[in-house]
C-alpha positions in Angstrom: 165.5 64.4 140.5 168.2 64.0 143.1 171.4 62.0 141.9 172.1 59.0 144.5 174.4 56.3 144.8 170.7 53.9 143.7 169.6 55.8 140.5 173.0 56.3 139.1 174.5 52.5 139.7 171.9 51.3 137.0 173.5 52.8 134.2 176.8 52.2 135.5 176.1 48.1 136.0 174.7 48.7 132.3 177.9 50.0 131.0 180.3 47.2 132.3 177.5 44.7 130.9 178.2 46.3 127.6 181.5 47.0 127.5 183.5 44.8 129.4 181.5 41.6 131.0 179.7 40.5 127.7 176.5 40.3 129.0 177.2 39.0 132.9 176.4 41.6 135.8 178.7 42.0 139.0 177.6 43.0 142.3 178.1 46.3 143.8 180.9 45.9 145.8 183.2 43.3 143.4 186.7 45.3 143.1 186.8 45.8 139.5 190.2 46.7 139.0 192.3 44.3 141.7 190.6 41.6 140.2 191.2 42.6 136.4 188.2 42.9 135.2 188.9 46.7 134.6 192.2 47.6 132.5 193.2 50.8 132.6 192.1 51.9 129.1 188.3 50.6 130.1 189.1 52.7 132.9 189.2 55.4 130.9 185.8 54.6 128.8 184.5 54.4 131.6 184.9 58.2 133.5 183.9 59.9 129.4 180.5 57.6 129.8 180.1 59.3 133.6 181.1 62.7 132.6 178.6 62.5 129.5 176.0 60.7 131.5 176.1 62.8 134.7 177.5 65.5 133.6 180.3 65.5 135.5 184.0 66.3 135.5 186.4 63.7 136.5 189.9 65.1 137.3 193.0 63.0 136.8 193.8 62.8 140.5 190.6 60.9 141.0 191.0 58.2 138.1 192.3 55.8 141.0 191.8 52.7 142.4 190.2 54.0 145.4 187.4 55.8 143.4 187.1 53.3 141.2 187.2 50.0 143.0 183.7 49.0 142.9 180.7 49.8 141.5 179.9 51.4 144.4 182.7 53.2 145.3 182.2 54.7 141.8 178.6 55.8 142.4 179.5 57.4 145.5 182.2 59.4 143.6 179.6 60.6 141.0 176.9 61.3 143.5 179.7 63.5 145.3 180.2 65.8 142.9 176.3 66.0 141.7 175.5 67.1 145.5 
């Protein structure tokens, strides 16, 4: 199965849900980090859980805001390098 921006958003809305909003979802497109809801050390949870997940590799240069502002702008980092 193909890895898109749809089938891999799921498990990423299910991490944040566990591990940083207690329970409450946020929509695709919330910024995440400009609005604190990300600190930089769930930043980091967060890429080990995609590199695990997806299997993956992160590099430092991309642990930025801009890959990392939204949910969606995550997914579309991830489904990038599972092309």
């Amino acid at each position: 199965m193909a890895v898109n921006n749809e089938n891999m958003s799921a498990p990423i809305h299910e991490w944040l849900r566990k591990n940083v909003t207690g329970g409450r979802d946020v929509p695709d497109d919330y910024p995440l980090i400009e609005t604190g809801l990300l600190t930089s050390l769930q930043v980091l949870e967060l890429v080990l859980f995609l590199e695990n997940r997806f299997g993956v590799s992160i590099d430092d240069e991309e642990v930025s805001e801009e890959h990392f502002w939204s949910i969606r702008a995550i997914a579309e980092l991830v489904a990038g390098k599972t092309a």
